[in-house]
N, C-alpha and C positions, 0 to 999 in steps of 0.2 A: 211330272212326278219326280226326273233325276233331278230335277232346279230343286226342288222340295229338299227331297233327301239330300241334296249339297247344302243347302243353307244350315239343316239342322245339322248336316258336320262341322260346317264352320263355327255357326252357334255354340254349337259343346266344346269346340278347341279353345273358342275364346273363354266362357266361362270354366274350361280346365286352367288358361293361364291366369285369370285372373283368380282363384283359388290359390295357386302357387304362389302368385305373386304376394297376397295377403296371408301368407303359412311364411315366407318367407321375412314379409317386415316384422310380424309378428314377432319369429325365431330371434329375428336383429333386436326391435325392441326389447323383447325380455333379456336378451344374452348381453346387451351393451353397456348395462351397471351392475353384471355378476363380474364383468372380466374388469372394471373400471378398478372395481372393488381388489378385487383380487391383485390386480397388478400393484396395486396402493398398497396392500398388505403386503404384496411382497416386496416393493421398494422399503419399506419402509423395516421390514426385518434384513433386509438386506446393507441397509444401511446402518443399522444400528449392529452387525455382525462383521462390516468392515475394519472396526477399530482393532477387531483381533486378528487383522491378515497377518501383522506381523508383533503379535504380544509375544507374551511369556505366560504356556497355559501348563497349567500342571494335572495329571494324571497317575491313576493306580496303574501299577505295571502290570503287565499282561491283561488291562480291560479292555473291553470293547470298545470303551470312548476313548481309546489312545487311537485305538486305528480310524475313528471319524475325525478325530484332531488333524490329525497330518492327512489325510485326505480333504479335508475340508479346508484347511489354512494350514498348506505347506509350507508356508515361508517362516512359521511361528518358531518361536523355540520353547520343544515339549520336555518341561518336567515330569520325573515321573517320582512317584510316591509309594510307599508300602500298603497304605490303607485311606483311608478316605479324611479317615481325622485330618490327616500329617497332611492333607493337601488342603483341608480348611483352614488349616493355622497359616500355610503359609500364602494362603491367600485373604488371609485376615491380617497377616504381615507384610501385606505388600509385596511379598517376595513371586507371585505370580498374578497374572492379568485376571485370571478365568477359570474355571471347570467346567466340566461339561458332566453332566450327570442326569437321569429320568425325571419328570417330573412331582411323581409320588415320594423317589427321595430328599430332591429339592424342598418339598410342602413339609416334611418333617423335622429338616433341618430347621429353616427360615420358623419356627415353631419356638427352638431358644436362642435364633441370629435372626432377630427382625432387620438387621442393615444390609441382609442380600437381597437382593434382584435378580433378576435373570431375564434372557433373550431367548425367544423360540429358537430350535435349527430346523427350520420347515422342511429341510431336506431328510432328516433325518427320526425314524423313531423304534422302538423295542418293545417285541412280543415275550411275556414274563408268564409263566408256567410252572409247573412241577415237574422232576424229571424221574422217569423210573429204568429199570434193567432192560437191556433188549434180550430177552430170553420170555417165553411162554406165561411166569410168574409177573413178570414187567408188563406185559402185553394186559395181561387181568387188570391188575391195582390201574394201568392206562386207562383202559376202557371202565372200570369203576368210576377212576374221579371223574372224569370227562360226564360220563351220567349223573353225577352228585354236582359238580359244576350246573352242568345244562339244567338241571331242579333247581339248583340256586338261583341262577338267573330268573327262571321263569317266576318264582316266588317272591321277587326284586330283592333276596337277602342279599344276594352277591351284591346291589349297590347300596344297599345298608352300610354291609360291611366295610366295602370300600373308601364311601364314603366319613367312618368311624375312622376306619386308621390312617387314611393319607390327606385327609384335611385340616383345617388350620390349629383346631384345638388338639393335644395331647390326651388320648382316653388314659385313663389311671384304673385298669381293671388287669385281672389276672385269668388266665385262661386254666380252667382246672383240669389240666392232664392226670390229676392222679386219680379223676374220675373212673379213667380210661382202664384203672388196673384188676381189672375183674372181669374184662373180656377176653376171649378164649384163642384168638389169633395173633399171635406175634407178628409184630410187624417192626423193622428194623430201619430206621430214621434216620439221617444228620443233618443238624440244624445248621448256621449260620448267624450270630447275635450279634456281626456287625452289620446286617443288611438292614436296618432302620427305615422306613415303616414296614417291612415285610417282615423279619422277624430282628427280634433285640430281647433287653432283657429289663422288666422293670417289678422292681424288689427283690432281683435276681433269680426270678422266675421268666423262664420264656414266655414271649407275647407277640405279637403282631397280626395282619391279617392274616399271612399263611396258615401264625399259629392257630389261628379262631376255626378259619376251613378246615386245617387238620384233625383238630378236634372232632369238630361237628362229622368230618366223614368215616372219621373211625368208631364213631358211635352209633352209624349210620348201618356200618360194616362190621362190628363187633371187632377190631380192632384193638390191639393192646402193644402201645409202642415206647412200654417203661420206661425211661431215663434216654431220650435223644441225646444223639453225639454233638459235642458244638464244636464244628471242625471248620474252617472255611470251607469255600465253595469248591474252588479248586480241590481239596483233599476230599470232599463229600462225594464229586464226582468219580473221582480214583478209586474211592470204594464201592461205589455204584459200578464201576467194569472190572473190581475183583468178585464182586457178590458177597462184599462185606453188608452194602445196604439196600435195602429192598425201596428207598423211596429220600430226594433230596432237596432240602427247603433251601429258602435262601435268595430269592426275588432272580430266579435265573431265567438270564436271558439267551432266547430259543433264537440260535446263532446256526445257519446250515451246518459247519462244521462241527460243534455239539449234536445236531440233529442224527447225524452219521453214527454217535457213539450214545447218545439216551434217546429212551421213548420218552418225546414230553406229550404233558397232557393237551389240551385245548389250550389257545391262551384266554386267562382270565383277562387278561388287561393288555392292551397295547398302548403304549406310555410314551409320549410327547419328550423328546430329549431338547433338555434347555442349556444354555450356556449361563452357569452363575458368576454372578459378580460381587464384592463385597464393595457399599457404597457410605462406608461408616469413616471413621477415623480409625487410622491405624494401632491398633491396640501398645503401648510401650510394654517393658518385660514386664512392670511391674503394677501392670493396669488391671483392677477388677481381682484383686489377689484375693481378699475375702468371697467373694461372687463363686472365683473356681475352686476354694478350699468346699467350698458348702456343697457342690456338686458333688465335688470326689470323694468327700469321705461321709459326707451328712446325708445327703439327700438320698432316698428308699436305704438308707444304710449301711451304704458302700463298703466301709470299714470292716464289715464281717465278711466281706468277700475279698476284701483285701488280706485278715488273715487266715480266714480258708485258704489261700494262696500259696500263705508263709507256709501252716501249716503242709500242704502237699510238696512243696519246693523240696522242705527239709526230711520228708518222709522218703522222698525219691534218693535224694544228697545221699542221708545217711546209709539208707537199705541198699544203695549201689555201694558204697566204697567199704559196708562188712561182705557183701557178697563179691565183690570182685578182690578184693584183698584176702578172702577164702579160697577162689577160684584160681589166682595168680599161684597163689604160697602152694594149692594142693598140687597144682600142675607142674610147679618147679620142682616141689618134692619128687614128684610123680617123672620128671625126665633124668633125675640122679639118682635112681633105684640102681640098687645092686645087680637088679637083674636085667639082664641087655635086652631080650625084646620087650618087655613093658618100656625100657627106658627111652627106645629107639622110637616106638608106639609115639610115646608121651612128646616126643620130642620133635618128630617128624610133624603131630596135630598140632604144638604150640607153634610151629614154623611158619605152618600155613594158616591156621585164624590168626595168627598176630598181625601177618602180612596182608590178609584181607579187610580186617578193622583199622591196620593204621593206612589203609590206602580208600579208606570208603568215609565220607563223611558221616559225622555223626547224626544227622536229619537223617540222611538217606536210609541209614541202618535203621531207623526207629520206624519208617514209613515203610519201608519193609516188613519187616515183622509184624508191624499194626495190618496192614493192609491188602500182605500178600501170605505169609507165615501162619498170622493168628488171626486172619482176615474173616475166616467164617466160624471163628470159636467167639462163646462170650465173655473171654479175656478182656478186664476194662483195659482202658490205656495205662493208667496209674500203675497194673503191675505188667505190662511192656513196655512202659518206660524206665522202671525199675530193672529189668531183665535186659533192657539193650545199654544201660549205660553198666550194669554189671560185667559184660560182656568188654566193654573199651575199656573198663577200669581195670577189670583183670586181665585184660592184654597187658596194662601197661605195669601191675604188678610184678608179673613174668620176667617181663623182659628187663625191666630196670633191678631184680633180684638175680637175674642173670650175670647184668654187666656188671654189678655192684661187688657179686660173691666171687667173679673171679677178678676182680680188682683186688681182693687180700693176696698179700703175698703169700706165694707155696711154699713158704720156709714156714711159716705158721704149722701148717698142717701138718709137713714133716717133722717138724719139732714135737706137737702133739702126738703123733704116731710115736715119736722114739720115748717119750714119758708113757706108754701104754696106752692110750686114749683109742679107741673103737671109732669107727669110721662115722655112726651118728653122732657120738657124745661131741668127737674131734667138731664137727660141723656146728650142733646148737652151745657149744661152750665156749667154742673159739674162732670160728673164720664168722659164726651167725652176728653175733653184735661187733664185730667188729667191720662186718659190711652195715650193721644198720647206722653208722656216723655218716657214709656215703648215702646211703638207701631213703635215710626220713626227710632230707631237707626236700629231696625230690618228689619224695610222696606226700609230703607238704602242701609244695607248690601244687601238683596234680589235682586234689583235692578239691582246692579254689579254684581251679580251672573246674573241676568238675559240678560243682554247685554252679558255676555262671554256665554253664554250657546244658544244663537243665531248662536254659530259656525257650529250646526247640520244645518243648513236649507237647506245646499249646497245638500244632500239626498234627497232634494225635490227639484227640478229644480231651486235653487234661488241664484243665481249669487253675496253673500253676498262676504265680506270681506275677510274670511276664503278661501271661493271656491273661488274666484280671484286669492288669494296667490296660491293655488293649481295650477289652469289652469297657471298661470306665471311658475309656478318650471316644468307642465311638459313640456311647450310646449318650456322652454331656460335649463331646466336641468342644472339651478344653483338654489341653495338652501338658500345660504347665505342671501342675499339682502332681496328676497320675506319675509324668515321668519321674518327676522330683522325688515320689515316694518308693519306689520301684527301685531308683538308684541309690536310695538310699537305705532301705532294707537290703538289698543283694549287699552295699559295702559293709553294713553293721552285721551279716552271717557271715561275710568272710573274712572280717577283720576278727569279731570271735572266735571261728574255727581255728584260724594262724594263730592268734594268742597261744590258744590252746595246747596248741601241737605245738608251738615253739616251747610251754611249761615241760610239756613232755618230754621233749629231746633235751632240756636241760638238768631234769632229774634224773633222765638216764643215761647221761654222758658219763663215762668211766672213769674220767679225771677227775671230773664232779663227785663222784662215789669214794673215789681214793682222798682228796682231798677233806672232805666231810667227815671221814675214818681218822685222816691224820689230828683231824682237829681233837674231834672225841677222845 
């Protein structure tokens, strides 16, 4: 009987190994042309991502793909670039090896640049979301989309959609947010119209997939999100940690260190980062010049948003330099009062905002005010960019009516005092124009600085001349036209302006008045 029961041990050990043995070639067989595979695909990206050990790649500053560039091919030399246009040109110029960007942007691109290619970076990819407040209200609208997401998906809309805006054909349809305007919850948005296919602008209405899910979930939610800010990412975020906005579009990518500072949603999409290449001939300056006139001013109508632009530029221009040459002139009046503590008042505040505006850049002041100031009021941007360059203007009113008035000599005035002349009269009859010979060429020149220094407003949602140019380059990814036109409306409003005021200072030149008198 123990012979028995030995044999059927040995018995069952053997057929135990011979089980293993055949679980095991089994494992070998099927595992030996997944890894064959594998290793093939990855030699073969690997070698085709060698030629950029040591390129010239170019990059948006402060992206995410700058910091996988120099991590990935340290030895490269990294370009970096304001926006994404300005690094297709110059990589359609030759002047850089590569880019590195997602694949959904890549597909939209290569849509009006069929001579790009691109390389996997197998090591590398990006989780793209919506990002909201971290406070109790952020926490809701989170858990809302994520449940309007998770429908989505389950309904296959989410790869409908996906599929509509990040593949090969260009959809030409318009998203009807003004649908939206008759539902009962405010909800407070900023867009992003250079992030192409997530959102952009076409007929100069916003569009992309965000914009389509947007849609669809505020309608889901009763929702009403009036006129979205089109701010960049960067600034959208900034107001998403003042509690300017309750919700941030813009194809962002859910980075830990953003994770720290927004609740993102789920990601909709986790996106394949490629390395693009332009495999065309190098464009000369003067290459395809009718192709990008058609873009920029012809195609969905550009032109009208080009002078909406002018239109806002000069609205901001002129409404800064009446109110800050109001603001200046009341304030100077206001420190030369007769009366000592108003004058001391007036004089000690002129001291101190002068010296804080001329020590604060002019960005910063506007992004201030927009974001932290007038951050939860619905102030558009248009009259806080009015109101913050009022504020530099009228510093500089001040202070150059200051240096000017007491550049007349005090014989003047004592001389006016001894013909009976009154302390005002003495002032606007005799020391006032005879400081404005010193005073106009300077607030002249000021002026035209202050029209080109109007280029910042685009940072604060305001759709000027500058950010027009911009939204054109990214959403046709030509360069030429846009800038061309941009530099050359800003020099035809400040060459008019300066005419102008030079007519001015010429009819009111005192010699000029004397002289004109002797003729007559």
């Amino acid at each position: 009987m123990h012979g028995s029961v030995k044999n059927r041990k040995v018995l069952c050990v053997l057929v135990a190994l011979l089980l293993l043995t055949l679980c095991l070639c089994s494992c070998a067989g099927a595992g030996k042309p997944q890894t064959e595979e594998t290793g093939a695909a990855a030699a073969v990206a690997e070698n085709e991502l060698s030629r950029f050990e040591n390129a010239k790649l170019g990059v948006v500053t402060g992206s995410l793909f700058g910091g996988f560039c120099r991590e990935r091919f340290p030895n490269a030399a990294i370009s970096e670039f304001n926006n994404f246009a300005d690094v297709l040109m110059a990589l359609k110029q030759g002047k850089v090896d590569g880019t590195m960007l997602d694949r959904p942007n890549f597909n939209s691109v290569r849509r009006t640049e069929p001579e790009l290619s691109c390389v996997t970076v197998p090591e590398y990819s990006v989780e793209i979301g919506f990002g909201f407040r971290k406070d109790d209200e952020g926490d809701v609208l989170q858990a809302q989309m994520n449940e309007f997401l998770k429908k989505l998906r389950a309904e296959g809309e989410l790869e409908r959609m996906l599929g509509k805006w990040y593949g090969e054909t260009e959809p030409n349809e318009s998203v009807p947010l003004e649908e939206l305007a008759d539902n009962t919850k405010p909800l407070r948005i900023s867009i992003d119209t250079t992030r192409k296919p997530f959102v952009y602008r076409y007929n100069n209405e916003p569009v992309g997939f965000e914009i389509e899910v947007l849609y669809l979930f505020c309608e889901e939610y009763d929702y009403n999100i009036g006129t979205p800010d089109d701010v960049s990412f960067a600034s959208g975020l900034a107001g998403l940690a003042t509690g300017m906005y309750d919700l941030v579009c813009g194809g962002l990518y859910m980075t830990p260190a953003r994770k720290e500072q927004v609740n993102f949603s789920d990601p909709y999409l986790v996106a394949d980062v490629v390395m693009a290449i332009y495999e065309g001939e190098s464009g000369g300056f003067f290459a395809s010049l009718g192709e990008s006139f058609q873009k920029t001013f012809v195609e969905e109508g550009r032109w009208k948003m080009i002078l909406e632009g002018i239109g806002i530029t000069l609205l901001i221009s002129f409404s800064a330099v009446l109110g800050g040459t109001l603001l200046g002139f009341l304030l100077y009046l206001a420190s030369r009062s007769k009366f000592k503590a108003p004058a001391a008042i007036a004089r000690g505040f002129a001291k101190v905002y002068s010296k804080i505006i001329a020590g604060t850049p002019t960005l910063v002041v506007l992004m201030l005010l927009y974001y932290v100031v007038f951050g939860k009021t619905d102030l558009s941007g248009i009259l806080v960019a009015i109101f913050g360059f009022i504020l530099t203007f009228g510093s500089f009113v001040y202070n150059q009516l200051k240096l000017t008035v007491e550049g007349v000599d005090r014989g003047q005035t004592e001389a006016a005092y001894a013909l009976g002349y009154g302390r005002n009269r003495t002032f606007f009859r005799i020391v006032l124009p005879q400081a404005m010979k010193m005073f106009l060429p300077a607030y002249s020149a000021e002026i035209v600085s202050l029209i080109k220094a109007t280029s910042v407003v685009g940072y604060i949602a305001v759709n000027d001349l500058t950010k027009v140019g911009d939204i054109i380059r990214t959403n046709t990814f030509e360069a030429f036209f846009p800038l061309i036109a941009v530099a050359l409306i800003y020099f035809l409003i400040t060459w008019g302006v300066s005419a102008l005021l030079g007519l001015v200072m010429r009819r009111t030149d005192p010699r000029r008045r004397r002289a004109a008198k002797k003729e007559a």
